[in-house]
ROVO-253079 format. One record per atom (N, C-alpha, C): x, z, y; residue in one letter. Coordinates in steps of 0.05 Angstrom, whole numbers, padded with zeros to 5 digits, always signed. Atoms other than C-alpha are relative to their C-alpha. Layout:
% ROVO-253079
XZYA...
//
This chain:
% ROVO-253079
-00003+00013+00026X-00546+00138-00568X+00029-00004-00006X-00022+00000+00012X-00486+00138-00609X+00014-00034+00003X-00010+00032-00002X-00436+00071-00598X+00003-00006-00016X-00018+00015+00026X-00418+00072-00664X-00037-00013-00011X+00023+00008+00011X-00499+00053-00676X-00004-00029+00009X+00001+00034-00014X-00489-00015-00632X+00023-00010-00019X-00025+00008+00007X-00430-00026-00675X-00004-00026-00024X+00006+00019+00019X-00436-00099-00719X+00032-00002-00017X-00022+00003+00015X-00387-00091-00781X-00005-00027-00018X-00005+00027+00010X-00372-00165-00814X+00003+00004-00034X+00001-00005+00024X-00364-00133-00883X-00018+00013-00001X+00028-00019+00021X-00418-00106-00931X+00009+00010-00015X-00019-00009+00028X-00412-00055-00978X-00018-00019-00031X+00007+00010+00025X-00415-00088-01051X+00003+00009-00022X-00013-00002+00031X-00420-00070-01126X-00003-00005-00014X+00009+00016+00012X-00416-00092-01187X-00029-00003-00017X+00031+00002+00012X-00472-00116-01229X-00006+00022-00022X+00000-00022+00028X-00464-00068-01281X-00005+00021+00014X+00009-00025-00026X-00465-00009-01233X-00030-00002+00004X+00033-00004-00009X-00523-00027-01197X-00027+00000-00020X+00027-00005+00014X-00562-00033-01267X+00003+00025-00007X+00005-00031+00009X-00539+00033-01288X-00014+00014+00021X+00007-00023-00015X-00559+00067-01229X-00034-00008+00012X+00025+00006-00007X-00624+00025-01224X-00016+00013-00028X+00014-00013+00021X-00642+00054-01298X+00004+00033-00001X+00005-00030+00003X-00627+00128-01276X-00011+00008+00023X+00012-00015-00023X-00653+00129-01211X-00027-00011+00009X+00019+00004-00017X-00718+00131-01179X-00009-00018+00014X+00003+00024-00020X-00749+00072-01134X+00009+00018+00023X-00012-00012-00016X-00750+00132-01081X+00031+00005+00005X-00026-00019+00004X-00685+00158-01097X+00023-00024+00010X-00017+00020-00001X-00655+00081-01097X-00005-00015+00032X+00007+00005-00030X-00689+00070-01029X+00013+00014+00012X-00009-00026-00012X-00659+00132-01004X+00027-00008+00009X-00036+00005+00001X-00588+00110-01024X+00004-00015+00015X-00014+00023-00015X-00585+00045-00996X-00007+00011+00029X+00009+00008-00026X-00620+00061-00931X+00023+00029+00020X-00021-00017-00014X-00566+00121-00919X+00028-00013-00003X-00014+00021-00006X-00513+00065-00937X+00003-00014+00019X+00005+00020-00025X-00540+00018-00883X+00004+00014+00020X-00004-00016-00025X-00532+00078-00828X+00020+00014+00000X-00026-00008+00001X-00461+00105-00850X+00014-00018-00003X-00020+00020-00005X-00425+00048-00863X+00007-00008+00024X-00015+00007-00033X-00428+00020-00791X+00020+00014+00007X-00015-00031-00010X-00407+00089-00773X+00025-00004+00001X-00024-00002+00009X-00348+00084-00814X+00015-00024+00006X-00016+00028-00012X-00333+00007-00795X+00020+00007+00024X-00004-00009-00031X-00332+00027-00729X+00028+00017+00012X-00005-00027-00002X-00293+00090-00738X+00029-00014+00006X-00022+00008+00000X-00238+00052-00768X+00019-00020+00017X-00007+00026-00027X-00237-00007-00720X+00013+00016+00011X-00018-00013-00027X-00218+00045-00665X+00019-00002+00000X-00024-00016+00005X-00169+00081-00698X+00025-00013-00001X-00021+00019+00008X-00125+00020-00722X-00001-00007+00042X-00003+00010-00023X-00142-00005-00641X+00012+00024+00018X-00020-00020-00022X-00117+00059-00603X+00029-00004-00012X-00016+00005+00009X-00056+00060-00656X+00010-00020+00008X-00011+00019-00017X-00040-00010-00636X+00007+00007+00032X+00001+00004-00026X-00054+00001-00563X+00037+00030+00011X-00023-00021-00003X-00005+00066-00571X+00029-00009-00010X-00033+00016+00005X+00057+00028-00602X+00006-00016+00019X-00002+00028-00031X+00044-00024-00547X+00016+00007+00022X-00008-00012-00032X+00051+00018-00488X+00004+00032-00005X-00006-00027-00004X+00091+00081-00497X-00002+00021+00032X+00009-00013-00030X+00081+00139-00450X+00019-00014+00022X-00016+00002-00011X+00120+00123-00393X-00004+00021+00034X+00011-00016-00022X+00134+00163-00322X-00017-00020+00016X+00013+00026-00021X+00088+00127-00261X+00000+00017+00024X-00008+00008-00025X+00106+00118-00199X-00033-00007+00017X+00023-00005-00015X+00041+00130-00149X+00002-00013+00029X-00006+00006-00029X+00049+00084-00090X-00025+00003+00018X+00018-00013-00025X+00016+00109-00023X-00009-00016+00019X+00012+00011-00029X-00019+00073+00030X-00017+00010+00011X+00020+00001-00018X-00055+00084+00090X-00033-00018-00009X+00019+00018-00007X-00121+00058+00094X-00005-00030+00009X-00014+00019-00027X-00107-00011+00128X-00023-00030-00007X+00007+00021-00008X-00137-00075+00150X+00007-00034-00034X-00008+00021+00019X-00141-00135+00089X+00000+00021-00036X-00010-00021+00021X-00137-00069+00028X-00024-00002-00014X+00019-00003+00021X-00189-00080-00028X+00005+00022-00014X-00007-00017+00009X-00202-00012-00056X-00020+00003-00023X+00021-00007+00016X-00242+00020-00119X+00002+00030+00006X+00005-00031+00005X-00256+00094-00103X+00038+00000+00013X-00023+00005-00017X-00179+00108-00080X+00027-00023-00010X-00029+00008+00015X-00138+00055-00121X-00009-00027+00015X+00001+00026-00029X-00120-00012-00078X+00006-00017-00027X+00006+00010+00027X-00136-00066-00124X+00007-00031+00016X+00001+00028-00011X-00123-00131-00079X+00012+00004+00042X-00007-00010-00022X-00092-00142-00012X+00029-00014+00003X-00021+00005-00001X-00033-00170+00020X+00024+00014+00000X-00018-00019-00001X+00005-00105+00028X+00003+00008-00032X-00012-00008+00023X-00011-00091-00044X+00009-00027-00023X-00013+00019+00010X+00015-00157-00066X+00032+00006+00003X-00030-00002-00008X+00085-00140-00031X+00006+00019-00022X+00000-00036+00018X+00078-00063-00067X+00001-00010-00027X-00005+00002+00020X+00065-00100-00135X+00020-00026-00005X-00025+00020+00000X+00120-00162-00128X+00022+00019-00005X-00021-00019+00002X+00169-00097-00119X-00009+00022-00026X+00007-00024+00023X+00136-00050-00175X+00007-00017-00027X-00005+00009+00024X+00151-00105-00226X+00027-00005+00002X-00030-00003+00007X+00221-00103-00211X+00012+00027+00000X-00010-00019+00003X+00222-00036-00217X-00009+00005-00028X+00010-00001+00023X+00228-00026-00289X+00000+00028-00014X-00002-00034+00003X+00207+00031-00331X-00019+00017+00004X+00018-00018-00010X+00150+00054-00303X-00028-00007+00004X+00029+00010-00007X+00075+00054-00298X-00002+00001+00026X+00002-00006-00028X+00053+00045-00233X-00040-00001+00015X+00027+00001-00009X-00012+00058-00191X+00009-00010+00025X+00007+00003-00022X-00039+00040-00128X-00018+00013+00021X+00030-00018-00008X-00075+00085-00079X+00013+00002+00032X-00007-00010-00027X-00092+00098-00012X-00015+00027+00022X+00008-00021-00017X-00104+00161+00034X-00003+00004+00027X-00010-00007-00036X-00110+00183+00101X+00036+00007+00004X-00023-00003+00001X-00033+00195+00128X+00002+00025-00011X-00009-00031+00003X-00038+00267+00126X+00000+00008-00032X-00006-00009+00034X-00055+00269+00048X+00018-00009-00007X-00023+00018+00016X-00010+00215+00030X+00031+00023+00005X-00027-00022-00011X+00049+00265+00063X+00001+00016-00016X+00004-00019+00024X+00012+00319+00029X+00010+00004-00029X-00004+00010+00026X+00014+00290-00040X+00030-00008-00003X-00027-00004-00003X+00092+00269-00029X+00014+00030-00006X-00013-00018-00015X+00112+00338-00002X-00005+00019-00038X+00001-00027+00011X+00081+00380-00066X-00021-00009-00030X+00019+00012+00031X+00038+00332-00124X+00011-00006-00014X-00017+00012+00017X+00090+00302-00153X+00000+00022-00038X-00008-00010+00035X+00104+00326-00235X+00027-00009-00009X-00032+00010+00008X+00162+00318-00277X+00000-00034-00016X+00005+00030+00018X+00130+00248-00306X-00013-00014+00021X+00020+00023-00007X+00095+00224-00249X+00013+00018+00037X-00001-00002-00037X+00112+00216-00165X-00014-00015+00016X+00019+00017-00030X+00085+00194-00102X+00017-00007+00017X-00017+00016-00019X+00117+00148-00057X-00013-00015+00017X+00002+00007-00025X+00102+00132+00013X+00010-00033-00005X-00012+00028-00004X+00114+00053+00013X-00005-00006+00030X+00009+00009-00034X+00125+00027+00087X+00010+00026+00021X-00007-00025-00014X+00160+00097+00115X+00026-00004+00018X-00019+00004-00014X+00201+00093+00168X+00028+00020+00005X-00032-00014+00000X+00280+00131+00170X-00012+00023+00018X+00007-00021-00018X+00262+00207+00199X+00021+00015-00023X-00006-00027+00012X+00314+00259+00183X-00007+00027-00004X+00014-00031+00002X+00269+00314+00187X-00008-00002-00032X+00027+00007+00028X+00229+00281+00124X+00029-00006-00019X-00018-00005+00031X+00296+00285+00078X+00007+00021-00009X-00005-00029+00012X+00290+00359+00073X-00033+00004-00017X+00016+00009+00009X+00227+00337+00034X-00005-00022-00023X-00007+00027+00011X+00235+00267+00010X+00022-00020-00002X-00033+00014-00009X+00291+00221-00009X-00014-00038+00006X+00000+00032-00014X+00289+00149+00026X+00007-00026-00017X-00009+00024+00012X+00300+00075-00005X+00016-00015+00020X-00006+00008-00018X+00339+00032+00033X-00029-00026+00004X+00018+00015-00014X+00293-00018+00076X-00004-00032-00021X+00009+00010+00015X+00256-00067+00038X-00011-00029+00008X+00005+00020-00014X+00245-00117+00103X+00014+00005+00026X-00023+00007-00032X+00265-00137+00173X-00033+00010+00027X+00028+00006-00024X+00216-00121+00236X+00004-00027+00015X+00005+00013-00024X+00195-00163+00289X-00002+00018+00024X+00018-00026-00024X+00185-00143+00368X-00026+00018-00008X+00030-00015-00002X+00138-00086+00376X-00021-00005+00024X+00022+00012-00023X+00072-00107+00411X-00017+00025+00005X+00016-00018-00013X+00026-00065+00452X-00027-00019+00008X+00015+00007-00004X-00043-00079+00465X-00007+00022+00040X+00005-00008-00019X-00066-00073+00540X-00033+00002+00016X+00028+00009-00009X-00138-00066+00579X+00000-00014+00020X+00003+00034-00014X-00157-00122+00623X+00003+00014+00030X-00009-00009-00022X-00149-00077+00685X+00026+00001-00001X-00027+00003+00004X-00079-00057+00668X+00013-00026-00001X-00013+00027-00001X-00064-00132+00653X-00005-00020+00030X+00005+00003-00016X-00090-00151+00716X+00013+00010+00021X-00015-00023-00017X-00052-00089+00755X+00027-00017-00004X-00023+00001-00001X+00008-00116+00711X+00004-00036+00018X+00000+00026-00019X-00005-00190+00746X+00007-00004+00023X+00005-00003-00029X-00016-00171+00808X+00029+00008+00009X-00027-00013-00004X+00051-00124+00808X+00024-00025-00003X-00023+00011+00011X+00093-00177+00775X+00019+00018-00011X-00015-00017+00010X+00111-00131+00733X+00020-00007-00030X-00019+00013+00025X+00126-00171+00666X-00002-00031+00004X-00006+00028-00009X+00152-00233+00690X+00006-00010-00026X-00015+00005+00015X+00197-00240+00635X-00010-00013-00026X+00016+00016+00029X+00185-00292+00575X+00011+00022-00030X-00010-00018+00020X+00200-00246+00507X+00008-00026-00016X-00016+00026+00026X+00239-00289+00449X-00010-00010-00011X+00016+00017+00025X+00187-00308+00406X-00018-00020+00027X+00016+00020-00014X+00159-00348+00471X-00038+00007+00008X+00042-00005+00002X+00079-00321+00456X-00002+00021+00023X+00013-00031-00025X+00084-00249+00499X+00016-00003+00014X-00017-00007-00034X+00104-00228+00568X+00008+00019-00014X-00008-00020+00001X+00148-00172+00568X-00009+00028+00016X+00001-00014-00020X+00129-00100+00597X+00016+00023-00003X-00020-00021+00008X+00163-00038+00598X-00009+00030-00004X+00012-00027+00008X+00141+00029+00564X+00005+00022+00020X-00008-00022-00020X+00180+00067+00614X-00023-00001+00026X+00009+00003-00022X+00147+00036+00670X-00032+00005+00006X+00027-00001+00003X+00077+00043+00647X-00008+00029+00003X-00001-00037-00004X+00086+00124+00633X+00002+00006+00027X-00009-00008-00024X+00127+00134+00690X-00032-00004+00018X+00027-00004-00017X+00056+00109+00725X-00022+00014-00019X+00024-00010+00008X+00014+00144+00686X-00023-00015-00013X+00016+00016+00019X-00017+00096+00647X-00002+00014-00027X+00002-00019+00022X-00047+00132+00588X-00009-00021-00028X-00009+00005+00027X-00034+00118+00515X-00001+00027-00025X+00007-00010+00022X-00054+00143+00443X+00019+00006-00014X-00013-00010+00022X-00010+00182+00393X-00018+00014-00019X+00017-00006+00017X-00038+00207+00322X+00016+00015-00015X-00015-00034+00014X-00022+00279+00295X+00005-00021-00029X-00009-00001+00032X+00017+00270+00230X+00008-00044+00005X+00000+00031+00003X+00033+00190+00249X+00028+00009+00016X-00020+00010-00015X+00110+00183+00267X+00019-00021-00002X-00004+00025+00011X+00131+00121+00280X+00025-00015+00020X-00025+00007-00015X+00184+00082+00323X-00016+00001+00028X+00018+00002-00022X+00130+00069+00381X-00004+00035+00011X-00009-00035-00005X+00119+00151+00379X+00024+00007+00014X-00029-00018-00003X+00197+00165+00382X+00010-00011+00026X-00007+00011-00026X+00208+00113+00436X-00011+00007+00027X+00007-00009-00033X+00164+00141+00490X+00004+00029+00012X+00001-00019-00010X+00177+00208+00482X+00017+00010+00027X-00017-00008-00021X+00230+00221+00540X-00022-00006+00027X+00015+00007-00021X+00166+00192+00588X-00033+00012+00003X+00015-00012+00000X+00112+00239+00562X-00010+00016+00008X+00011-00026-00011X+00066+00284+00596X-00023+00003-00011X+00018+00002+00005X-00002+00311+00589X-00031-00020+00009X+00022+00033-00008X-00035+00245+00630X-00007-00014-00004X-00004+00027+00019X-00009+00196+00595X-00004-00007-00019X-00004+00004+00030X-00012+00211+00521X-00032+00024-00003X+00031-00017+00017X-00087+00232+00484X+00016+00001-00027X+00001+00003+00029X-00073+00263+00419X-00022+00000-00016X+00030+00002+00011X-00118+00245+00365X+00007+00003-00029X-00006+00002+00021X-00127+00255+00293X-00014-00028-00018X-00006+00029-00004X-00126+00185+00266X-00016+00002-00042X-00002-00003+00025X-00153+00214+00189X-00025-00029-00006X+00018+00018+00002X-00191+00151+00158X-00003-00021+00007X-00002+00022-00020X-00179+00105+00204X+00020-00026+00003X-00028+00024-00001X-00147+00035+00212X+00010+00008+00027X-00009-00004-00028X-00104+00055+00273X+00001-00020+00019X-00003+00023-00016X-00093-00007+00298X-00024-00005+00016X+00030+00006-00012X-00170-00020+00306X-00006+00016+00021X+00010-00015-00012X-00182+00042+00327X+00014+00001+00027X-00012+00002-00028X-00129+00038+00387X-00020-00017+00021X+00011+00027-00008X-00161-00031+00403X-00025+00012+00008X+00020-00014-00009X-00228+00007+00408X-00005+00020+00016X-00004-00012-00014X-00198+00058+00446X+00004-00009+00033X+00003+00016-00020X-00181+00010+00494X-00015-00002+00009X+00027+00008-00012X-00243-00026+00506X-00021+00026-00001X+00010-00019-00009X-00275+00039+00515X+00011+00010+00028X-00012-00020-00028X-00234+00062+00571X+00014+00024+00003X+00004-00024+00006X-00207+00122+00537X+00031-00001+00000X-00026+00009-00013X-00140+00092+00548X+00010-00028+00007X-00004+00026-00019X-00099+00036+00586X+00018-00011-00026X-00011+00015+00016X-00051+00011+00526X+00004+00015-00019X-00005-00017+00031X-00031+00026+00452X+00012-00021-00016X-00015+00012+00015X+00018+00002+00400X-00028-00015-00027X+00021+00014+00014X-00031-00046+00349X+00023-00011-00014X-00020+00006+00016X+00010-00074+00287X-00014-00031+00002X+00003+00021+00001X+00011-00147+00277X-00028-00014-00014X+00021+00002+00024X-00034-00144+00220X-00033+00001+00015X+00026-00005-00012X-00095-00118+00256X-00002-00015+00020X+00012+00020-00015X-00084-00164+00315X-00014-00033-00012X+00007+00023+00008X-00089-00224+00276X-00023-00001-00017X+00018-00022+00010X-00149-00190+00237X-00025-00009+00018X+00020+00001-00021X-00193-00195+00297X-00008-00039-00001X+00007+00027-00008X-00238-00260+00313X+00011-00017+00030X-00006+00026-00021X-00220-00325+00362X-00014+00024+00022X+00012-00013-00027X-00266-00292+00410X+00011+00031+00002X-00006-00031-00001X-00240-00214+00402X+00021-00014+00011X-00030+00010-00013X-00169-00247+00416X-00008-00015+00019X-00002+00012-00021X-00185-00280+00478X-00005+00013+00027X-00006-00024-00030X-00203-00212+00513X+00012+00023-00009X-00011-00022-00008X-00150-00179+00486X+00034+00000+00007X-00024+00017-00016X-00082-00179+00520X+00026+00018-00005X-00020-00014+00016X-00023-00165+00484X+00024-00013+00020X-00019+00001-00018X+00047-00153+00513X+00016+00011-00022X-00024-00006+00021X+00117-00149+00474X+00016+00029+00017X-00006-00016-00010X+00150-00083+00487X+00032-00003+00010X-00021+00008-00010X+00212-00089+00529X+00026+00018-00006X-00026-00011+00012X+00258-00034+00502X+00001-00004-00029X-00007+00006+00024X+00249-00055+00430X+00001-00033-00004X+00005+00030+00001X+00244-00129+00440X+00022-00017-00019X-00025+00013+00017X+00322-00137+00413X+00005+00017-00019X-00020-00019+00019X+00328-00085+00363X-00006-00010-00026X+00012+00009+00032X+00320-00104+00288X+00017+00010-00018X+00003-00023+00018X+00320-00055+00245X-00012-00002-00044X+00008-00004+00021X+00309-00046+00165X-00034+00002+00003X+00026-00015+00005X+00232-00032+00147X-00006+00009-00029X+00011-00004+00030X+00185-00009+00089X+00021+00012-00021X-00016-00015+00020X+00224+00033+00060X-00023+00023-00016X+00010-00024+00019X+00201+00074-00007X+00007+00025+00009X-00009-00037-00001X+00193+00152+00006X-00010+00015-00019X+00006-00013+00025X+00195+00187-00056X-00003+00036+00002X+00005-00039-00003X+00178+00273-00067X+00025-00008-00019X-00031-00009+00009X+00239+00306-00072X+00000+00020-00022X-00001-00005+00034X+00245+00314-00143X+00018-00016-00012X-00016+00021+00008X+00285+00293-00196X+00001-00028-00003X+00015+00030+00000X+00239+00234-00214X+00000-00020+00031X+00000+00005-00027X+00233+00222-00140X+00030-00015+00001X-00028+00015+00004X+00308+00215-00138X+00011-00016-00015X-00014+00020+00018X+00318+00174-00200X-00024-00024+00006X+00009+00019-00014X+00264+00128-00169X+00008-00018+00023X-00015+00010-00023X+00293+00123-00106X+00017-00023-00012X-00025+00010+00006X+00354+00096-00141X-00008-00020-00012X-00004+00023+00024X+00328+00054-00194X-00022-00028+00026X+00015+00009-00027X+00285+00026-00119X+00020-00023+00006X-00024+00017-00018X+00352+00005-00090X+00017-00020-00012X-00011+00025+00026X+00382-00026-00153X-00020-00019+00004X+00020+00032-00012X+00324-00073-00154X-00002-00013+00015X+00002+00021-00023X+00327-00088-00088X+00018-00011+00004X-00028+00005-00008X+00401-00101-00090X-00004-00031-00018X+00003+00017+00012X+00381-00150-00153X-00015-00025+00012X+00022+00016-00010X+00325-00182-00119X+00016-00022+00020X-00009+00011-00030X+00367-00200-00051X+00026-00018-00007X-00024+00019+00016X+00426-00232-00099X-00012-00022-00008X+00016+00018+00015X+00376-00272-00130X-00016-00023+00020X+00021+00007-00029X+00355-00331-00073X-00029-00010-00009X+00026+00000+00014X+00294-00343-00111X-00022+00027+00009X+00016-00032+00002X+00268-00266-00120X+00003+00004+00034X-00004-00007-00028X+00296-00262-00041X-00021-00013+00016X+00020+00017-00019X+00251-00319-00019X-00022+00007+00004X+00036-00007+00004X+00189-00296-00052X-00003+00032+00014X+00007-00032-00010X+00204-00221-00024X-00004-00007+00025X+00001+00009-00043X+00217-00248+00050X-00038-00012+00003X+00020+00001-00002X+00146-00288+00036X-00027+00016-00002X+00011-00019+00010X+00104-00232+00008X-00002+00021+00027X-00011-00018-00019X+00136-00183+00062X-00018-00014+00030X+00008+00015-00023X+00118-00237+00115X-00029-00002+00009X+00024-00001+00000X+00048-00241+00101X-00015+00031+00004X-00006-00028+00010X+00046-00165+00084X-00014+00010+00032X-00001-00014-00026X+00058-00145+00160X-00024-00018+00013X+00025+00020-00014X+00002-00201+00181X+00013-00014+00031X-00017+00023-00028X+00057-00238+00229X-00017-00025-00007X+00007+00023-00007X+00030-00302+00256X+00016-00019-00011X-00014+00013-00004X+00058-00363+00233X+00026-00011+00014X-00014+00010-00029X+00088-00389+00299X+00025+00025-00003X-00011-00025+00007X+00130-00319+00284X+00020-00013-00025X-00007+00004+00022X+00160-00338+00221X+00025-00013+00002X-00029+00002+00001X+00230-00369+00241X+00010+00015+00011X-00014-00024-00015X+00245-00310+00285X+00006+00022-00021X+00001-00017+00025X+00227-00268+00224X+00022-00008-00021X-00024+00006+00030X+00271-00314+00173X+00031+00003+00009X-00031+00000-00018X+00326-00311+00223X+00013+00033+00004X-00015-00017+00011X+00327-00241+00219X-00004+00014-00017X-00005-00006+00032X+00320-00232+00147X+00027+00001-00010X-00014+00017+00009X+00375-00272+00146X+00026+00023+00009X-00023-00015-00010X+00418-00234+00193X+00003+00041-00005X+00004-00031+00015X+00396-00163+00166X+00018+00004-00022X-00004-00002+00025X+00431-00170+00102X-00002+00023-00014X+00023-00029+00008X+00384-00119+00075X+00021+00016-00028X-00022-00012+00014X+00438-00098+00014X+00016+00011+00010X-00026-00010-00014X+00492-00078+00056X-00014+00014+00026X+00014-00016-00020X+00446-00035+00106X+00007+00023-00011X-00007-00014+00014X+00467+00034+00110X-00032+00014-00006X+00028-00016+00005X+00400+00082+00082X-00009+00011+00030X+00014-00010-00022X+00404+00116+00155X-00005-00006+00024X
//
């Protein structure tokens, strides 16, 4: 059925009295039945018609075309989606706090497996519309591809998740004596775990700082590759675990804290001992290397340069960001401390 037949117009048609007697003394009862009752079923029509037309017209002066900006996510832990667009979520709270200081542009929200999101970067892009990796970590391979933002946050240590044998092995050994800075994890050491052959998960098309750091200790014993398409990684490590299918794996903050009182009480996390002091930029925009791409990038870093001047816009990004990564509380002055000492403006891009 036609919409314009549900359509209630507030005006009637009217005429005058003189009219309606002329045309009641030349026409027909049929003929005068005829008229009105094809009146009563075109008019709406035409109410209707015009309503639109004036309402798209408005809606089109409103909001001129503009380019849009396609931000990318993973799959992840806390991500309200509709079909692929992320519609709620703490990560896409951070993603839209920063999209409204980027001015100029429509913007979406969506998320893929890694390997499309790359995909879509590397070769979707248009001359009005890009895709941007939000959350991409500094790889010079990926700027003969994509151009980079500068970092958009601060990390924390990187944590590893362990299985209850291995944490028990590492007890027994006294192998991570050591208290880590935030006071919550023991320390252990990536080297030391390889070097024994303790086996750990990597995920085709996933490269990340945890990846880059162990490679000098990799063999075929140690490391399962897996393809990770779909999947919250974090979980799935964690599941990898308690299967037996390996002895430890990098888990992001987000997904540990994610888990229930009882999941966290058998699972036994350890701070990693060669990144424990490093602090580094994060979340950086990765735009397709295009022009738009590149005049994104830029109009990226301007904003962020505005934002971080502004101790207001700086506070609410540090909070947003904070929540974002799913740090703990108890976390949270180690984090402001090096927000503080990052001075994320004056970082160089590489």
């Amino acid at each position: 059925m036609s919409t314009h037949g549900i359509c209630v117009c507030l005006q009637s048609p009217t005429f005058s009295h003189g009219t309606s007697l002329n045309w009641a003394g030349t026409l027909s009862p049929l003929q005068i039945f005829q008229l009105l009752l094809l009146t009563l079923i075109m008019f709406p029509r035409f109410c209707c018609a015009h309503e639109q037309n004036v309402e798209e017209t408005r809606h089109s002066a409103a909001t001129p075309n503009r380019p849009t900006v396609v931000w990318l996510r993973p799959p992840e832990v806390g991500a309200s989606t509709e079909g692929i667009r992320i519609s709620e979520g703490p990560m896409y709270d951070n993603m839209f706090f920063l999209a409204t200081n980027l001015k100029g542009y429509e913007h979406r929200f969506e998320a893929y497996p890694i390997k499309r999101a790359w995909s879509l970067v590397k070769s979707a892009s248009t001359s009005d519309e890009v895709y941007c990796f939000f959350g991409a970590s500094y790889r010079k391979e990926r700027t003969t591809w994509g151009y980079f933002s500068q970092p958009s946050s601060v990390n924390l240590p990187m944590l590893i998740v362990v299985s209850e044998s291995l944490h028990q092995q590492l007890v027994l050994d006294d192998v991570a004596p050591q208290q880590s800075q935030s006071g919550l994890f023991e320390m252990t050491s990536l080297e030391r775990l390889l070097s024994d052959n303790y086996r750990t998960v990597l995920y085709s098309e996933v490269k990340n700082t945890f990846s880059e750091v162990i490679q000098p200790w990799v063999n075929n014993r140690n490391v399962i590759m897996l393809n990770g398409l779909g999947k919250d990684l974090g979980l799935h490590t964690i599941e990898l675990i308690k299967n037996g299918r390996i002895d430890f794996g990098h888990v992001g903050h987000m997904e540990l804290y994610s888990l229930t009182s009882d999941q966290l009480e058998s699972t036994y996390v350890y701070q990693v001992e060669e990144l424990s002091d490093d602090t580094r930029g994060t979340k950086r925009l990765f735009c397709s290397k295009t022009p738009m791409g590149k005049q994104v990038t830029e109009d990226f870093n301007y904003a962020l340069a505005n934002i971080n001047q502004d101790k207001v816009a700086s506070a609410q990004l540090r909070e947003v960001s904070f929540i974002a990564d799913g740090y703990p509380t108890l976390l949270k002055p180690m984090f402001d401390a090096r927000w503080k000492s990052m001075q994320l403006r004056n970082t160089d891009p590489h």
